[in-house]
FILOVO-352644 format. One record per residue (C-alpha): residue number from 0; x, y, z; residue in three letters. Coordinates in pm, whole numbers. Example, Ala and Ser with C-alpha at 12.3 -4.5 7.8 and 13.67 -1.06 7.14 Angstrom:
% residues 2
n,xx,yy,zz,res
0,1230,-450,780,ALA
1,1367,-106,714,SER
This chain:
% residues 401
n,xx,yy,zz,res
0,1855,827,2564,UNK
1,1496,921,2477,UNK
2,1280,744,2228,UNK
3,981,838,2031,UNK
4,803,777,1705,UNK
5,718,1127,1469,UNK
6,418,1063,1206,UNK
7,160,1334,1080,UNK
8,-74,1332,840,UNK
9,-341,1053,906,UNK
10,-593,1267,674,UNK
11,-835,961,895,UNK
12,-1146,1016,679,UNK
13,-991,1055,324,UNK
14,-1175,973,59,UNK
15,-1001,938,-280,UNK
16,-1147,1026,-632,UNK
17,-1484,903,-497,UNK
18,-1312,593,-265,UNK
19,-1271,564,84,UNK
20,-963,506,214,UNK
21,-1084,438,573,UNK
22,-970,12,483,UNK
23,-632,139,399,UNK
24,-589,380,664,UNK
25,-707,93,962,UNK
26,-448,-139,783,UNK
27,-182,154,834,UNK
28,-283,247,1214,UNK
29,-206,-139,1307,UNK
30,119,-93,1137,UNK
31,169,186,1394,UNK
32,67,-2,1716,UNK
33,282,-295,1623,UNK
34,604,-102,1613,UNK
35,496,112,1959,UNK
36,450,-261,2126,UNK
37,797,-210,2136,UNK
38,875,-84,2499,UNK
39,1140,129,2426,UNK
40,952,345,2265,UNK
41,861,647,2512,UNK
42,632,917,2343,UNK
43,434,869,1997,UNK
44,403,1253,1849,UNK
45,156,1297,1616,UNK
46,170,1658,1400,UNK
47,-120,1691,1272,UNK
48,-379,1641,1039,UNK
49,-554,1389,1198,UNK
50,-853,1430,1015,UNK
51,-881,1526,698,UNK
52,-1199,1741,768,UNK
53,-1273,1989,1026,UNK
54,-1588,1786,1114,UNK
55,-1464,1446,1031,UNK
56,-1715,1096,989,UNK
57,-1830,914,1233,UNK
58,-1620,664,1081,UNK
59,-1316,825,1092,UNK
60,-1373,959,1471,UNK
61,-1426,569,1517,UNK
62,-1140,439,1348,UNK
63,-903,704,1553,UNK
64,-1112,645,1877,UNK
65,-1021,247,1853,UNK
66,-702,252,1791,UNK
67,-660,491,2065,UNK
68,-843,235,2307,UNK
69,-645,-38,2183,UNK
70,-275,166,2249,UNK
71,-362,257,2566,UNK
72,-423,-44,2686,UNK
73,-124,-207,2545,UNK
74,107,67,2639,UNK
75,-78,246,2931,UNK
76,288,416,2999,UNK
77,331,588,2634,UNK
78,294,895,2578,UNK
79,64,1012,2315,UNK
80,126,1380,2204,UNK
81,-139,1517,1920,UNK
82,-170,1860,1804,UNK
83,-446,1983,1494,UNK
84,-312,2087,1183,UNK
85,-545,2274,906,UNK
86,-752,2012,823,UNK
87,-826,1939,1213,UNK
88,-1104,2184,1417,UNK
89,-907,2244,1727,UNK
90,-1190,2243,1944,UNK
91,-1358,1902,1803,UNK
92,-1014,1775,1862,UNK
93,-912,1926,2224,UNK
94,-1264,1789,2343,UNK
95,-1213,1579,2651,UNK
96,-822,1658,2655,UNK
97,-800,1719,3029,UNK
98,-988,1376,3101,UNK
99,-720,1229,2821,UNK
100,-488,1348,2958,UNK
101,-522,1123,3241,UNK
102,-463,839,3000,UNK
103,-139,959,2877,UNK
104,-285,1125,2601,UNK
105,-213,1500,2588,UNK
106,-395,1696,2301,UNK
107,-283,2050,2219,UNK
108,-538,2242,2110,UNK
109,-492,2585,2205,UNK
110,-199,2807,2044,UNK
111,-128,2945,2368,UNK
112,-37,2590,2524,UNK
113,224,2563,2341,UNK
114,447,2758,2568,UNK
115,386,2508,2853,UNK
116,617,2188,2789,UNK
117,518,1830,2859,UNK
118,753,1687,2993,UNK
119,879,1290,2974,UNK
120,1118,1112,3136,UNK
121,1289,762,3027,UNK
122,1477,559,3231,UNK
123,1601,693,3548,UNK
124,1749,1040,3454,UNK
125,1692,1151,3114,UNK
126,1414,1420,3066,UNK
127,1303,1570,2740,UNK
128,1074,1861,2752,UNK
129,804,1836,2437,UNK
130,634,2156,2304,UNK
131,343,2069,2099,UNK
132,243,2384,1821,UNK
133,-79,2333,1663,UNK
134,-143,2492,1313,UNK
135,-182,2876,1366,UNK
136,-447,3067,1268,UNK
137,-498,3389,1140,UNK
138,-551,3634,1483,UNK
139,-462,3322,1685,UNK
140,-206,3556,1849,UNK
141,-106,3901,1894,UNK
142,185,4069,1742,UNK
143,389,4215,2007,UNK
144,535,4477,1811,UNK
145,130,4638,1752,UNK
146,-71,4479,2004,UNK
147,-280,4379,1703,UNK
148,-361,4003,1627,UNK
149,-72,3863,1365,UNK
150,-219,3739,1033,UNK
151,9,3589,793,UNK
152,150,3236,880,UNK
153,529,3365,839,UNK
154,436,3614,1119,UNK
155,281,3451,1350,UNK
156,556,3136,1321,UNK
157,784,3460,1424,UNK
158,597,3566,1710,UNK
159,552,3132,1846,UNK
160,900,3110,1785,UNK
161,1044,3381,1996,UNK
162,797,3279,2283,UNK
163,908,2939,2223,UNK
164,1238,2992,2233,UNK
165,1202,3172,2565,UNK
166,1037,2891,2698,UNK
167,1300,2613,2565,UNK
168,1562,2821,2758,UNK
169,1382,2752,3106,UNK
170,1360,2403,2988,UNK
171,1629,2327,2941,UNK
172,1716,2397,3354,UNK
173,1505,2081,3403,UNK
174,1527,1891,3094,UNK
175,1848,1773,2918,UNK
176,1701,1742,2605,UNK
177,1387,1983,2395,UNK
178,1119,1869,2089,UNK
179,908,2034,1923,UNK
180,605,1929,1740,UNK
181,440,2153,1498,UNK
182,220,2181,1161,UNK
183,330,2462,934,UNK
184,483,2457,576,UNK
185,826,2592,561,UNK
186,1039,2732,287,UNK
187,1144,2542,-14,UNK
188,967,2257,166,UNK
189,862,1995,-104,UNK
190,472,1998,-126,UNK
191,271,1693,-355,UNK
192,-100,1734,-502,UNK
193,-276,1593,-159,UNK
194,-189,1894,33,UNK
195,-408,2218,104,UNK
196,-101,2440,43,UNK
197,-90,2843,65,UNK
198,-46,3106,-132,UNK
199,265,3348,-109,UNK
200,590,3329,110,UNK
201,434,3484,366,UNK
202,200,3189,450,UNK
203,569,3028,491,UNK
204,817,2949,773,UNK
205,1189,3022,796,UNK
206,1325,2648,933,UNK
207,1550,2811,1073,UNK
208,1294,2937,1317,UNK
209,1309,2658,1552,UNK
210,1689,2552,1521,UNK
211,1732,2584,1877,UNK
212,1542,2248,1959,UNK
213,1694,1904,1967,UNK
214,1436,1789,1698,UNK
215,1159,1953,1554,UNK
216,890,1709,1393,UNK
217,658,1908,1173,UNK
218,331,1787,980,UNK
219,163,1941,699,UNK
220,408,1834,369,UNK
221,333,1467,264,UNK
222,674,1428,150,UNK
223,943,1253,378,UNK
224,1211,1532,422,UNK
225,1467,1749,617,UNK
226,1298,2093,623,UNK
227,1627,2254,576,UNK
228,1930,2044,579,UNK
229,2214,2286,600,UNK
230,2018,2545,818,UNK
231,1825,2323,1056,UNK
232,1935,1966,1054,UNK
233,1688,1855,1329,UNK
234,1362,1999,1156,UNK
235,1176,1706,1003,UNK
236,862,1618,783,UNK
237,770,1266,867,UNK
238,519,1296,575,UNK
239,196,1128,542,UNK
240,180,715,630,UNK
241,-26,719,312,UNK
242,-66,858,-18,UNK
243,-296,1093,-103,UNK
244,-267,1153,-459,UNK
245,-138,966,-734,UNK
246,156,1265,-772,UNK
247,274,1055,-453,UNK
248,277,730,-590,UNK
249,628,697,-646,UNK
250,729,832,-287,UNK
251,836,644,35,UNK
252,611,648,318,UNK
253,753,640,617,UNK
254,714,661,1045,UNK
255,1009,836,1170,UNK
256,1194,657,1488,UNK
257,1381,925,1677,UNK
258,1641,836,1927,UNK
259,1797,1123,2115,UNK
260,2122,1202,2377,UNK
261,2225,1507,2484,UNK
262,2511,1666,2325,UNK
263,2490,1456,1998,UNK
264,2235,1452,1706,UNK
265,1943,1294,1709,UNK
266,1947,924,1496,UNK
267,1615,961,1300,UNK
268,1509,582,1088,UNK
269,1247,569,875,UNK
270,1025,287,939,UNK
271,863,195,590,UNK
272,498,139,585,UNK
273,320,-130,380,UNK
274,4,44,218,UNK
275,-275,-231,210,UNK
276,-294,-138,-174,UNK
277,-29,107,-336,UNK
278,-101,360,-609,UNK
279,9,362,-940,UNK
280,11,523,-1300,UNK
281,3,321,-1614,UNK
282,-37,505,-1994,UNK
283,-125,307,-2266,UNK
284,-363,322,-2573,UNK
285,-751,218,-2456,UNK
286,-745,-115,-2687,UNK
287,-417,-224,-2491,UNK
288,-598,-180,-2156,UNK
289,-885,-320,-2258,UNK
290,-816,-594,-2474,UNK
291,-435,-691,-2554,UNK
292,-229,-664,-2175,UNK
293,-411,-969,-2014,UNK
294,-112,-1173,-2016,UNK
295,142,-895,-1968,UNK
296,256,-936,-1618,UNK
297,307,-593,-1484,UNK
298,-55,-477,-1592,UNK
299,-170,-803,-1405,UNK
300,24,-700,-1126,UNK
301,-106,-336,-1095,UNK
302,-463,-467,-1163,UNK
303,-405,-509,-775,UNK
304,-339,-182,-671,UNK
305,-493,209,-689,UNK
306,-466,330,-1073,UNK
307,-455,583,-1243,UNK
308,-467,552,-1602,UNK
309,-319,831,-1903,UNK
310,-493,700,-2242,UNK
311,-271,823,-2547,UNK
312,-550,781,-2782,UNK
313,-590,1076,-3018,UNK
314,-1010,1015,-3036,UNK
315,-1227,1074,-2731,UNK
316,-1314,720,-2570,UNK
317,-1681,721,-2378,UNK
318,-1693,592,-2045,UNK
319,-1359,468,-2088,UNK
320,-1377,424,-1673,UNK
321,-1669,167,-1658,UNK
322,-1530,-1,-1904,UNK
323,-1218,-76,-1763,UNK
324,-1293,-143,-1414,UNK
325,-1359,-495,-1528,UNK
326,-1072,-570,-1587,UNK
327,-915,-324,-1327,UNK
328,-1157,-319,-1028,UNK
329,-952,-15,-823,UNK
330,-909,167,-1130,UNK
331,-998,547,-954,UNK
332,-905,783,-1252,UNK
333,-883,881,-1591,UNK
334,-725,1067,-1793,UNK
335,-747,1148,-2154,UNK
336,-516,1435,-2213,UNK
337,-417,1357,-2559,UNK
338,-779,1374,-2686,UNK
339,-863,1676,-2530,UNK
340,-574,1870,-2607,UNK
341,-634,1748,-2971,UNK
342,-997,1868,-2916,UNK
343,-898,2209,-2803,UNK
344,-620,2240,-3092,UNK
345,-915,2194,-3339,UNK
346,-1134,2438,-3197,UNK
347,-846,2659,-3150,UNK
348,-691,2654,-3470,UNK
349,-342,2466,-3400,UNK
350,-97,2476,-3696,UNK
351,241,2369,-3675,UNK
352,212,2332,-3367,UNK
353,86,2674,-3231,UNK
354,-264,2770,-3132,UNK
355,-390,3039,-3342,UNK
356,-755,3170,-3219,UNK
357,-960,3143,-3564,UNK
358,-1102,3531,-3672,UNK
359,-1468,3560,-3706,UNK
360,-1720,3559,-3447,UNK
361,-1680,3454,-3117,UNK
362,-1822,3087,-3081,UNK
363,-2104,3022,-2818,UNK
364,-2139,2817,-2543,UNK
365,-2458,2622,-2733,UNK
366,-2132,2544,-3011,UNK
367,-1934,2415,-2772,UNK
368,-2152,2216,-2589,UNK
369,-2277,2119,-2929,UNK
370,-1890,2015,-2982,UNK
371,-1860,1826,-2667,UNK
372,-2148,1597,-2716,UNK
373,-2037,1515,-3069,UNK
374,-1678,1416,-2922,UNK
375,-1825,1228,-2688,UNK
376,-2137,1000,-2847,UNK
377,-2027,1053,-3189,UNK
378,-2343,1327,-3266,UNK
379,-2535,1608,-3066,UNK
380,-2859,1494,-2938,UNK
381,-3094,1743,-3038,UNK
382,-3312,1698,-2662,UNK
383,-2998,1786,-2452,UNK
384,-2904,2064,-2713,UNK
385,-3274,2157,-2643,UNK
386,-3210,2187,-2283,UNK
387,-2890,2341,-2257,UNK
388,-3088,2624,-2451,UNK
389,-3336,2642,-2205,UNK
390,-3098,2671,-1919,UNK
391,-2828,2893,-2095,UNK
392,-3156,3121,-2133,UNK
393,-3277,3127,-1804,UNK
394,-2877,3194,-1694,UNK
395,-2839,3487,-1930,UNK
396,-3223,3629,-1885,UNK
397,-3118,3604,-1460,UNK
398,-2800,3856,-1602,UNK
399,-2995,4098,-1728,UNK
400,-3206,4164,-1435,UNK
């Protein structure tokens, strides 16, 4: 039996509607080198998204670098696999990987790696042959069928999977069992709001792609999920350890534990992880928020944790935001959706429920804004109506020329 521990997703660097998450996201990565202090783990994989920018902070390069330092020398005989997804630069990331790679760490970097398994032994005699796939970019390899670099994600999954598959066969002559690691979104794959997702089925993969390995463990979806349960019952999102957006808020985060014997399917466990704060959504009217819930016991209890908030008031509220974070000191959003839709229905025309664009002449943007600021502070300061002029002037003079 092999043992290893799937996560993805780190986004290490995230900064939510104006917060940094870098607190939450430390609290998360000790999580993850508690549970690998147990020994019979053999391999963490990583599939990535490390960062969640291409040139991440200093901070976040930090935060990975230490706990890094502090796994290694807890578990100098773990293997740590990491590949970039599309929020990682490659090259930032592969810098230093042969020198890593002397610590046990093994970064793949470079799409054409990815043919060349590591390979990890537990115990005496079983040997399990990882191939680590990092996110594929356009032209990152050339279409055998036109000698012309593939474009579309669906494509080039085609063209890694048949070379993959090639190489999992000679594998498997010195391995008795094959992973593979990989960042890519696959059909009917569940996305959430937190993810940079792609346009068209051609930017996705066919699970069924890589049903050949003993376990595939993919990054890139935040949701926990079999890729494709009837097709490919190995292929795995371990989702994001965190949550990104407050879409997520009611999901499970999860590390995936992944034991594997030949000749029987793998036993994947989700390992629930304990967010240092958790996000949630409340709706209410402003004045309950405000003023009337500060003995009710689940807005006490959420005053705690990430909010969002959905006001149902039908009027505009200013600065509804600083004036609740008294009360509600991680209060991160927002949102008034009845009052603007009202808004909009007014300046629209809505009767009976159906928007009905008034005739006459077409309305300008001086009206709106004239609109807006009345909504908001209750009239239209003539100064800022002043200089919106001026600048809508200079905007539409620039036009002409």
């Amino acid at each position: 039996m092999i043992k290893f521990l799937h996560t993805a997703d780190l986004h290490l660097g995230k900064v939510l509607h104006e917060h940094s998450l870098l607190d939450d996201q430390a609290y998360m990565l000790d999580q993850l080198r508690t549970i690998l202090l147990d020994d019979s783990y053999r391999v963490l994989l990583i599939a990535g998204d490390i960062y969640d920018r291409s040139i991440p902070s200093p901070e976040a390069v930090a935060l990975f670098g230490a706990f890094l330092e502090k796994l290694c020398a807890a578990r100098p005989d773990l293997a740590i696999l990491v590949l970039p997804g599309n929020h990682d630069s490659a090259p930032r990331l592969g810098f230093g990987r042969e020198l890593f790679a002397k610590l046990n760490v093994h970064i793949a970097a470079e799409p054409e790696r990815a043919f060349e398994p590591i390979t990890i032994t537990q115990g005496r005699s079983e040997t399990c042959a990882f191939f680590l796939l990092p996110f594929l970019y356009p032209g990152c390899l050339k279409d055998p069928a036109t000698g012309e670099p593939a474009r579309s994600q669906g494509r080039l999954a085609e063209i890694a999977a048949a070379r993959l598959e090639t190489a999992r066969e000679a594998a498997v002559n010195g391995a008795s069992l094959t992973v593979l690691g990989a960042h890519l979104f696959t059909l009917r794959g569940r996305e959430s709001e937190s993810e940079r997702i792609f346009l068209g089925t051609a930017e996705q993969v066919d699970a069924k792609l890589f049903a050949g390995f003993d376990y595939t463990a993919l990054g890139h979806l935040h949701r926990f999920q079999q890729a494709a349960p009837q097709a490919a019952p190995n292929v795995w999102y371990s989702g994001s350890p965190l949550a990104y957006s407050f879409d997520e808020a009611d999901q499970d985060k999860v590390f995936l534990s992944v034991e594997m014997t030949p000749g029987v399917p793998p036993t994947v466990s989700p390992i629930p992880v304990r967010p240092l704060r958790k996000l949630r959504r409340l709706r209410g009217w402003f004045n309950f928020f405000f003023r009337d819930s500060a003995e009710d016991p689940a807005v006490i209890e959420a005053a705690k944790d990430y909010l969002e908030i959905f006001l149902e008031d039908m009027a505009l509220v200013e600065n509804p935001l600083a004036l609740l974070r008294g009360r509600f000191p991680w209060l991160l959003s927002i949102r008034q959706g009845e009052a603007f839709a009202r808004l909009a229905a007014r300046d629209t025309g809505v009767t009976g429920g159906a928007a009905t664009v008034q005739p006459g002449r077409k309305r300008s943007p001086a009206e709106d804004f004239a609109d807006f600021l009345t909504a908001i502070y209750g009239e239209a300061d003539p100064d800022k109506l002043a200089l919106f002029g001026e600048l809508l002037g200079e905007l539409e003079g620039g036009a002409e020329h």
